[in-house]
MIBA-342299 format. One record per residue (C-alpha): residue number from 1; chain; residue in one letter; y, z, x. Coordinates in steps of 0.02 Angstrom, whole numbers, plus 50000, padded with zeros to 5 digits. Each point is the difference from the previous one (the first is absolute). Layout:
   pos   unit   code       Y       Z       X
   NUM      A      A       Y       Z       X
...
END
This chain:
   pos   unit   code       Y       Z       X
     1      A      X   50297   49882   50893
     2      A      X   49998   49815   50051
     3      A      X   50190   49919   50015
     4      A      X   49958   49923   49828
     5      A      X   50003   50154   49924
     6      A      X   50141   50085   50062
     7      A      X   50141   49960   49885
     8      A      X   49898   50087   49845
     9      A      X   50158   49966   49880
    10      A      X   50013   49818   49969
    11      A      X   50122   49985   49848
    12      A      X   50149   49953   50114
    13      A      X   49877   49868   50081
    14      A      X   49951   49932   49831
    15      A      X   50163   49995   49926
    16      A      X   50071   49907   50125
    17      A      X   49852   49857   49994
    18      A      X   50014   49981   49833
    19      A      X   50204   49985   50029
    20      A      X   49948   49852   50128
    21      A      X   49850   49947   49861
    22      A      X   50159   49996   49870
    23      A      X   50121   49916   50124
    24      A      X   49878   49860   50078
    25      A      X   50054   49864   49876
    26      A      X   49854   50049   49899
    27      A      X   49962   49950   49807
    28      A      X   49929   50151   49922
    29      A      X   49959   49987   49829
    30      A      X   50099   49875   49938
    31      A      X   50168   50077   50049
    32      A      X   50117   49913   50126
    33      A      X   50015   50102   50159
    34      A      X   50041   49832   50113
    35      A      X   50080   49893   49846
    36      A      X   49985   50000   49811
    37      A      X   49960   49823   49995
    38      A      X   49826   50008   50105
    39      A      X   49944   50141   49878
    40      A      X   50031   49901   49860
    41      A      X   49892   49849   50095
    42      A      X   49880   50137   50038
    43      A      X   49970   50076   49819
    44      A      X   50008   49805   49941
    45      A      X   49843   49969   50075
    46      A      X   49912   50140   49949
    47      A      X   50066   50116   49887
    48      A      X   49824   50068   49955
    49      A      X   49933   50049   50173
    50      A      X   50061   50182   50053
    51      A      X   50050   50016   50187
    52      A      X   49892   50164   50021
    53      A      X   49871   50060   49886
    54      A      X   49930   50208   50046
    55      A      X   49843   50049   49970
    56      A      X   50003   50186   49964
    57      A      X   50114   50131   49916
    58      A      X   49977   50136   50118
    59      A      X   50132   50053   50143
    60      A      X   49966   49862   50102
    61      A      X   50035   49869   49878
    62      A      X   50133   50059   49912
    63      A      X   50080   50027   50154
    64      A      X   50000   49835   50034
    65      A      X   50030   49935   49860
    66      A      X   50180   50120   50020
    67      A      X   50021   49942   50162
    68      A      X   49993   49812   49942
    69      A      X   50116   50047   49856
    70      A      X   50112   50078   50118
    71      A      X   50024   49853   50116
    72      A      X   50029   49872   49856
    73      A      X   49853   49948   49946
    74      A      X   49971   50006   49802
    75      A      X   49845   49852   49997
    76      A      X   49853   50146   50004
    77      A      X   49873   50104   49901
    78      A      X   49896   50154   50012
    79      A      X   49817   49964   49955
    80      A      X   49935   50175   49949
    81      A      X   49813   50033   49943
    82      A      X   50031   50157   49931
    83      A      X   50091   50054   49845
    84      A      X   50111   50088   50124
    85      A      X   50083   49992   50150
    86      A      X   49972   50123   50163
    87      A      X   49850   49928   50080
    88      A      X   49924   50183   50088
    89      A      X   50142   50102   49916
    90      A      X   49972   50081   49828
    91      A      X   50079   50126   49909
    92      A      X   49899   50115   49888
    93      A      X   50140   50047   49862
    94      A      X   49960   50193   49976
    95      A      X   50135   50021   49867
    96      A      X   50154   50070   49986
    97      A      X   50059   49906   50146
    98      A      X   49874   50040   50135
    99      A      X   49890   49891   50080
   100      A      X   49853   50021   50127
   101      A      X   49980   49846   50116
   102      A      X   49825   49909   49963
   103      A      X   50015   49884   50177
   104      A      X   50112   50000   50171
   105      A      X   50136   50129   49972
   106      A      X   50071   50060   50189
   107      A      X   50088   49956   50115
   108      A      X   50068   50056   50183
   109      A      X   50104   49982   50137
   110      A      X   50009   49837   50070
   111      A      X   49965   49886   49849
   112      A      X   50165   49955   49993
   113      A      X   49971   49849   49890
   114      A      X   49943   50116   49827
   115      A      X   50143   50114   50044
   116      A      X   50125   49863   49988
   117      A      X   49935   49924   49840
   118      A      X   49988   50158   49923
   119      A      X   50185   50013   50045
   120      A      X   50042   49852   49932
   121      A      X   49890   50029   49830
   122      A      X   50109   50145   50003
   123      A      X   49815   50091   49991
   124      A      X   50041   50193   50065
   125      A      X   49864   50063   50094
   126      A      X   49935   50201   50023
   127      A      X   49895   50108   50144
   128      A      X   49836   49999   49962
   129      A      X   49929   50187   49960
   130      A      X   49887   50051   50169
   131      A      X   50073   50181   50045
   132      A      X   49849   50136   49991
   133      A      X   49829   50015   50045
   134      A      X   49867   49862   49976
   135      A      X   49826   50057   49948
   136      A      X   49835   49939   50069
   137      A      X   49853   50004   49882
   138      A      X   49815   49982   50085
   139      A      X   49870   50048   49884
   140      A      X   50044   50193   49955
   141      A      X   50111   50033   50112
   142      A      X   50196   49974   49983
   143      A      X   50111   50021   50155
   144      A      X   50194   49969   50008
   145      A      X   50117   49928   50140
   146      A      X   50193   49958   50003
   147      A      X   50036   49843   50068
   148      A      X   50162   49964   49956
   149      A      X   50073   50074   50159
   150      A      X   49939   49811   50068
   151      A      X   49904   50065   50132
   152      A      X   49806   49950   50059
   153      A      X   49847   50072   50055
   154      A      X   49917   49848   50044
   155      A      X   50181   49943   50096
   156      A      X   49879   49918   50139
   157      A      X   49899   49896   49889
   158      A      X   50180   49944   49914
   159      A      X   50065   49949   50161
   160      A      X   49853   49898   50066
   161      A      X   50035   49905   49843
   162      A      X   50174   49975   50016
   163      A      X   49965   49928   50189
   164      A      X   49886   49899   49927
   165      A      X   50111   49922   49868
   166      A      X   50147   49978   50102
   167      A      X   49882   49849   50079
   168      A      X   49972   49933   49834
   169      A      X   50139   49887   49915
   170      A      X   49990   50040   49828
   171      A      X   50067   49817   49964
   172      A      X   49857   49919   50082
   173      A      X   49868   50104   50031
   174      A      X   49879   49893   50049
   175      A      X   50098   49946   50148
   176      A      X   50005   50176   50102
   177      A      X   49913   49991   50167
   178      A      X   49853   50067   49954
   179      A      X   50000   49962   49834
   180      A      X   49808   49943   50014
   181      A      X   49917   50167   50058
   182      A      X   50121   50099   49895
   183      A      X   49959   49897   49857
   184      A      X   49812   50046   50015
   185      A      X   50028   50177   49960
   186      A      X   50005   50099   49859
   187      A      X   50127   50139   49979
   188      A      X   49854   50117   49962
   189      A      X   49928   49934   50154
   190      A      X   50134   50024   50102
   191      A      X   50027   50167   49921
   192      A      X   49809   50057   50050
   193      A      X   50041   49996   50173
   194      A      X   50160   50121   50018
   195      A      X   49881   50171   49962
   196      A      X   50107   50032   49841
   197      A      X   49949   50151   49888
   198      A      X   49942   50014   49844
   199      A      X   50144   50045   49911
   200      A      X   50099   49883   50115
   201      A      X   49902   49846   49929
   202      A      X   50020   50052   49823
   203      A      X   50175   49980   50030
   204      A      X   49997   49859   50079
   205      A      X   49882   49918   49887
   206      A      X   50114   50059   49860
   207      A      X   50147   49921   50039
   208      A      X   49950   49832   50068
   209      A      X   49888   49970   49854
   210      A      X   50155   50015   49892
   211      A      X   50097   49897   50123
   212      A      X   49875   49828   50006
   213      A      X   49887   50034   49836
   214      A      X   49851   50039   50097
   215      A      X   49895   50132   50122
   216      A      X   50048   49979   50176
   217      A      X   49815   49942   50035
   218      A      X   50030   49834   49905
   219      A      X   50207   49956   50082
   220      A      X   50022   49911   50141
   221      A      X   50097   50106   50144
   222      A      X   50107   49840   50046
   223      A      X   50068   49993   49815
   224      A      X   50011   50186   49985
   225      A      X   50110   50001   50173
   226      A      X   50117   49853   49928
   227      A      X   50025   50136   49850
   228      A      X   50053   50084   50110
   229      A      X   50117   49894   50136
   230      A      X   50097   49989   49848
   231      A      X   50040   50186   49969
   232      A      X   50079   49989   50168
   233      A      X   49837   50026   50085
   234      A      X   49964   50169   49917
   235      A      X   49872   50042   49892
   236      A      X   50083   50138   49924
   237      A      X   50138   49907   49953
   238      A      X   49878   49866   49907
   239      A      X   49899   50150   49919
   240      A      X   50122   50141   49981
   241      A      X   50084   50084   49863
   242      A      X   50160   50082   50121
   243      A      X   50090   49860   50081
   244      A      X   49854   49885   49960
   245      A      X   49956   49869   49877
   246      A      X   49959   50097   49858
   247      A      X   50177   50117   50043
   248      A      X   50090   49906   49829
   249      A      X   49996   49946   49804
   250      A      X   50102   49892   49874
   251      A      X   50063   50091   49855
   252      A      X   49909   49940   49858
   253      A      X   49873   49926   50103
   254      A      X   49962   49859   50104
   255      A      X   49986   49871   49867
   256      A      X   50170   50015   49944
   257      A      X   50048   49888   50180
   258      A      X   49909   49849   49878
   259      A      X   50060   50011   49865
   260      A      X   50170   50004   50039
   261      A      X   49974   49858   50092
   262      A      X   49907   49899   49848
   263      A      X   50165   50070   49882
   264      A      X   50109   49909   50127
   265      A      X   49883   49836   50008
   266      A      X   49994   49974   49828
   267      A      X   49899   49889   49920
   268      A      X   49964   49916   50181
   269      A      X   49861   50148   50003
   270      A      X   49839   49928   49900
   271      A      X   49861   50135   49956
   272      A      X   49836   49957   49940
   273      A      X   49991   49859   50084
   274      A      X   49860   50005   50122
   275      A      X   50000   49847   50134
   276      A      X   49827   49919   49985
   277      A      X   50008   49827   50107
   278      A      X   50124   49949   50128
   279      A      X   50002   49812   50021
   280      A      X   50071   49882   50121
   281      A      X   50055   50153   50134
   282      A      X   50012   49853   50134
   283      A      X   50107   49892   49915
   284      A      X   50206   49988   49961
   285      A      X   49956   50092   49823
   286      A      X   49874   50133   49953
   287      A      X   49902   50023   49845
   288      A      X   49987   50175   49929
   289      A      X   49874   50026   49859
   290      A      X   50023   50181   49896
   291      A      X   49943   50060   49835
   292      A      X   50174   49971   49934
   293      A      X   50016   49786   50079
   294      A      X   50018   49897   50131
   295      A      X   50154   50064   50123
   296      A      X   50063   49876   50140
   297      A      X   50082   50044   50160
   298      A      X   50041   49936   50174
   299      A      X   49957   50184   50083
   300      A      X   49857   50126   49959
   301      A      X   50039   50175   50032
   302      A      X   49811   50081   49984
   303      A      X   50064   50187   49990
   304      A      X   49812   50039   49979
   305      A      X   49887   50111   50068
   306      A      X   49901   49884   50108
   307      A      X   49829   50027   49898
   308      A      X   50080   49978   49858
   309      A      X   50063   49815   50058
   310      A      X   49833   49958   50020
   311      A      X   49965   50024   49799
   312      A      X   50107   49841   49996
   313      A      X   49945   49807   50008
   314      A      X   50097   49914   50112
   315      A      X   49973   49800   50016
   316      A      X   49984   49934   50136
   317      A      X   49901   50148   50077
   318      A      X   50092   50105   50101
   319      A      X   50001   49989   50198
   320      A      X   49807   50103   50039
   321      A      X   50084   50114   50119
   322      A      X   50127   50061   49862
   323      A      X   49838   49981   49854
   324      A      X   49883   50131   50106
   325      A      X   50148   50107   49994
   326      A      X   50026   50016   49846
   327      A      X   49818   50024   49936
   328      A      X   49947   50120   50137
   329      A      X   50154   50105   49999
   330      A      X   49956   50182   49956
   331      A      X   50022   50028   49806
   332      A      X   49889   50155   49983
   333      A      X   50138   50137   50011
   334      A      X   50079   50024   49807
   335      A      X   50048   50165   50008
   336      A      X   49999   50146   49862
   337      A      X   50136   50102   49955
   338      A      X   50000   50159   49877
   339      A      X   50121   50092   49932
   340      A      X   50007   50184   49925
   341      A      X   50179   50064   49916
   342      A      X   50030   50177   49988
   343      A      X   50154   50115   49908
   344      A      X   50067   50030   50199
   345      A      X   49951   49975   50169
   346      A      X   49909   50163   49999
   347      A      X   49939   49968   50195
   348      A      X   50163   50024   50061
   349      A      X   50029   50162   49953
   350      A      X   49827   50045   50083
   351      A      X   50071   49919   50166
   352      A      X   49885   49854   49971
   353      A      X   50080   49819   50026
   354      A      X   49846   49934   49879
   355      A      X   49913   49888   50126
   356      A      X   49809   50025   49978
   357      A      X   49869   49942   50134
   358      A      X   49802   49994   49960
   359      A      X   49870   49945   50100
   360      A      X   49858   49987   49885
   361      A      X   50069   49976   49823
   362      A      X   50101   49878   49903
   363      A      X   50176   50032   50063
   364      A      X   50067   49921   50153
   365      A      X   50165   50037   49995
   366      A      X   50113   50112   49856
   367      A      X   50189   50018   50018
   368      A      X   50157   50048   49924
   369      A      X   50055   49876   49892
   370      A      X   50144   50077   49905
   371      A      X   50151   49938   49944
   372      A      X   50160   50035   50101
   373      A      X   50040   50154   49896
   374      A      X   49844   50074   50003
   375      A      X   49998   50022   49796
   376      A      X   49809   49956   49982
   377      A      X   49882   50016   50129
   378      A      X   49898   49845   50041
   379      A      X   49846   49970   50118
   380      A      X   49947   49850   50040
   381      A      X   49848   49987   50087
   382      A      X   49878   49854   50097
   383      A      X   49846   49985   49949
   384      A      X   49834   49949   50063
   385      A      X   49964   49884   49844
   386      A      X   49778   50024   50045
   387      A      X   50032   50192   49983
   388      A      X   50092   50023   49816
   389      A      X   49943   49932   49835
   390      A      X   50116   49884   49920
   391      A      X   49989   50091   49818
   392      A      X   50175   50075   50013
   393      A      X   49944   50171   49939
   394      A      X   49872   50043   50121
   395      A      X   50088   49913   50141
   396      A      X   50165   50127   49926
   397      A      X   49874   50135   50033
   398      A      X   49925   49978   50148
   399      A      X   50164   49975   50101
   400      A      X   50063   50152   49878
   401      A      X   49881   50104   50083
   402      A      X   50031   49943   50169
   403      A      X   50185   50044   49989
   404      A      X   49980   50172   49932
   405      A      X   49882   50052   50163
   406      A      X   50141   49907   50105
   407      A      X   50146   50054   49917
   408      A      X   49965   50142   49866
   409      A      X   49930   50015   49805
   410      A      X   50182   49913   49951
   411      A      X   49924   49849   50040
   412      A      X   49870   49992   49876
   413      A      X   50107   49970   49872
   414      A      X   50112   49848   50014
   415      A      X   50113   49916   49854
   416      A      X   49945   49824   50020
   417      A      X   49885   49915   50121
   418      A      X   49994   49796   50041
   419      A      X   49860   49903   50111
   420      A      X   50048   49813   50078
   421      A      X   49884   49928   50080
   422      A      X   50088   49841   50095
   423      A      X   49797   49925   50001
   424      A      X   50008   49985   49800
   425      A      X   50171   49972   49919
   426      A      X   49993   49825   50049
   427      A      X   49948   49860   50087
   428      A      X   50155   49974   50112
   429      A      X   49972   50145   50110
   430      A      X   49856   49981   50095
   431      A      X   50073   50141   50128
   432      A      X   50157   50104   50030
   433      A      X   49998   50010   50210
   434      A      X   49906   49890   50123
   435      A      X   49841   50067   50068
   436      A      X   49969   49894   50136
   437      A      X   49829   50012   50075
   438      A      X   49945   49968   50186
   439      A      X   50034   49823   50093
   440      A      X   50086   49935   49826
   441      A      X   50173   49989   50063
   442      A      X   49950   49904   50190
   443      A      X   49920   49881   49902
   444      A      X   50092   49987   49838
   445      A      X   50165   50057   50032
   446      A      X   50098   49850   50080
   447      A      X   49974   49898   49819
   448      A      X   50087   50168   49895
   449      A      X   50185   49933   50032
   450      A      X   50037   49808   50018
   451      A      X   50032   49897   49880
   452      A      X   49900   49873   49928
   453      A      X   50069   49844   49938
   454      A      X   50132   50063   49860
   455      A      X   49896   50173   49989
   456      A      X   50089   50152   50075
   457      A      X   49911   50147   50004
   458      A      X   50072   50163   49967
   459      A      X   49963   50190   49956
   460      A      X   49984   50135   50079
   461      A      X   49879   49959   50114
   462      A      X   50061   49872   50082
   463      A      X   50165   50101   50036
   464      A      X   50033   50014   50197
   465      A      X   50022   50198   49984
   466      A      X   49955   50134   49885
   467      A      X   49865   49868   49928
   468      A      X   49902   50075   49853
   469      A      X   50138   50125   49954
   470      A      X   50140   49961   49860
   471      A      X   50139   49978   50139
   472      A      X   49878   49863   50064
   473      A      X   50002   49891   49833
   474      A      X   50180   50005   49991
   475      A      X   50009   49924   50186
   476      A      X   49892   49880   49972
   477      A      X   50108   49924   49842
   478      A      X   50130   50019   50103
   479      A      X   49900   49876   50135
   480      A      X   49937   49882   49872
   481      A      X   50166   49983   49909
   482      A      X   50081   49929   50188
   483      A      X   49846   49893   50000
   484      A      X   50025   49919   49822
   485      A      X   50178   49962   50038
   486      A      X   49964   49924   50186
   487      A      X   49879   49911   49917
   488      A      X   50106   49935   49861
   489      A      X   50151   49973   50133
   490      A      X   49890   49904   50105
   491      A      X   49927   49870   49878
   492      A      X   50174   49964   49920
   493      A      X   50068   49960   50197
   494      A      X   49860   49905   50015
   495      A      X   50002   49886   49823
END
């Protein structure tokens, strides 16, 4: 990995800036960390403009918003469109106290950041369920294979990879050496030429569609290989169950991470209250237009997917570099999740682990989605949304009958079934993982990060490792927090 990357826990870093952010003779929010007196002159002049107003509930925003709270600062809201908060992360409630994640739900080694907030939340996390055989489904035929000793047939392939990535700063992509002719490749392109079998590219087509939202024909190698520069320059780390990113769960789901946070921000945490127009970004204080009135602020935390920041109006017009951005970035990935609950785990006992390959029906991916006890058995499965009818009975059925040829007649019979499709609950999730196509990033990619005027952009991809993953949105509040407060710091020395 590039030097950038090589401290992959930053909490001790970020702690100790926001210590210097606290200690810099700052005014944050109205309170007095240089002298009562000049926050009382401060909140004199404008008691009704906020220091930092957040656009977006989910990790990356809330994080922020704790990190601001954290260092002092109480002069800040949480703009949230939804009715909830959690952004990618959803929790189906199953009953009786089990839930089946609807969004982002792992995480691995390395992602230090969502393994010390979970700490914090005092969220307790679990293995996920992977021991077993996987079964492969193409057309009639059913074969199995245990892969949860961690080891690779295709180990060459992996490697080349790896190489690859290691030249490839996940940070800044775009600036590798040869960024340019990487960039014009697809992954399936690049995949074509290393004489991979059939059952080889299934596999491979498998898991890096779940990783980027789309077939390895339409991602750009250069993004795919800054993916993986941040798993420590393996790709089995970045798509791996053992020891990779998918090796972990939070008890009672991935959600919960939010709403703790929200419980502890209080009424500072606005839902329904989706940002419309954002006015006077290059001037000493912004305009924020939502559904619920007009907010103002001297920073703009835009924890936003960055497709989804194009849906608002700003005035003036936003720089064109940052504009194209926005409207070209890749919104086309939404993802579909399903979920079938059974009396028990039944696969287990069969030596099954529950993960369920096809290569020419609906299901992408099924796995083991259980509780930590085991006491129901759930599978949750990715879908190929073209492939299954979205009338929840024959969709029930047709995925019924695909598990009982995978895993037995057991599965034909499940206790409750559920169907989220990320492309229809709303219109604040355009897509749950960037799928970045061909020469997007060499082109695009420099305007992703800085900020504009009083507009810092955050979310998980614009985070400088594990970008697109959960661990990614917390690191990138953590980033735009410092940002708001250097910010503020600097325009107070300054006045």
């Amino acid at each position: 990995m590039d030097s950038d990357n090589n401290e992959l826990s930053l909490s001790a870093r970020q702690r100790r800036l926001l210590l210097q952010a606290i200690g810099s003779a700052t005014l944050v929010g109205g309170v007095a960390l240089a002298g009562r007196s000049m926050a009382q002159d401060a909140s004199a002049r404008q008691d009704d403009v906020l220091d930092v107003a957040i656009i977006g509930g989910g990790l990356a925003g809330l994080t922020a918003a704790r990190d601001l709270q954290r260092a002092g600062c109480e002069s800040f809201v949480v703009l949230e469109a939804r009715d909830r908060v959690g952004g990618r992360t959803y929790n189906h409630d199953l009953g009786d106290g089990v839930i089946s994640e609807a969004g982002g739900q792992w995480i691995g080694p390395g992602q230090t950041a969502i393994f010390d907030l979970a700490r914090e939340l005092e969220v307790d996390t679990f293995p996920t369920y992977f021991q077993g055989r996987n079964v492969y489904l193409v057309g009639g035929a059913k074969y199995e294979q245990d892969l949860s000793s961690g080891q690779n047939s295709h180990a060459p392939v992996v490697m080349k990879l790896d190489e690859l990535a290691r030249r490839v700063p996940s940070r800044e992509p775009w600036t590798a050496t040869d960024a340019a002719a990487i960039d014009k490749l697809s992954v399936g392109q690049w995949l074509d030429q290393q004489g991979i079998d059939n059952e080889g590219r299934l596999s491979f087509d498998a898991s890096i569609g779940l990783t980027t939202g789309t077939p390895p024909s339409n991602l750009s190698l250069l993004h795919y290989l800054s993916l993986i520069n941040s798993a420590d320059s393996s790709m089995e780390k970045l798509e791996g169950f053992k020891g990779g990113a998918q090796e972990t769960r939070f008890v009672g789901g991935s959600q919960v991470l939010c709403t703790r946070m929200r419980e502890a921000l209080g009424d500072k945490v606005r839902l329904s209250s989706p940002v419309r127009k954002i006015v006077g970004w290059d001037r000493e204080v912004v305009e924020i237009h939502t559904d619920r009135g007009l907010i103002r602020a001297r920073q703009v935390i835009a924890a936003l997917h960055p497709a989804l920041c194009n849906q608002i109006a700003f005035e003036p017009a936003l720089p064109e570099g940052r504009a194209q951005l926005q409207r070209l970035w890749p919104s086309h990935a939404p993802m579909r999740k399903t979920v079938h609950v059974y009396d028990r785990p039944f696969w287990r006992e069969k030596g099954l682990n529950g993960q369920i390959t096809q290569a020419d029906g609906p299901v992408i991916l099924s796995y083991d989605n259980s509780p930590p006890d085991g006491r129901v058995g759930i599978l949750a499965t990715f879908v190929r949304t073209a492939q299954l009818p979205h009338d929840a009975k024959r969709a029930e059925s047709i995925l019924s009958g695909i598990f009982a040829q995978a895993l037995g007649d057991e599965a034909l019979h499940p206790k409750q079934f559920h169907d989220y499709d990320w492309g229809k609950v709303d219109p604040w999730t355009l897509t749950c993982v960037a799928s970045i196509p061909p020469g997007f990033l060499t082109k695009w990619g420099h305007y992703l990060k800085p900020a504009v005027g009083r507009l810092i952009w955050s979310g998980t991809e614009t985070a400088d490792i594990w970008a697109s993953s959960m661990d990614g949105a917390v690191r990138s509040g953590h980033r735009a927090a410092l940002e708001a407060l250097q910010a503020l710091a600097k325009a107070r020395r300054s006045a």
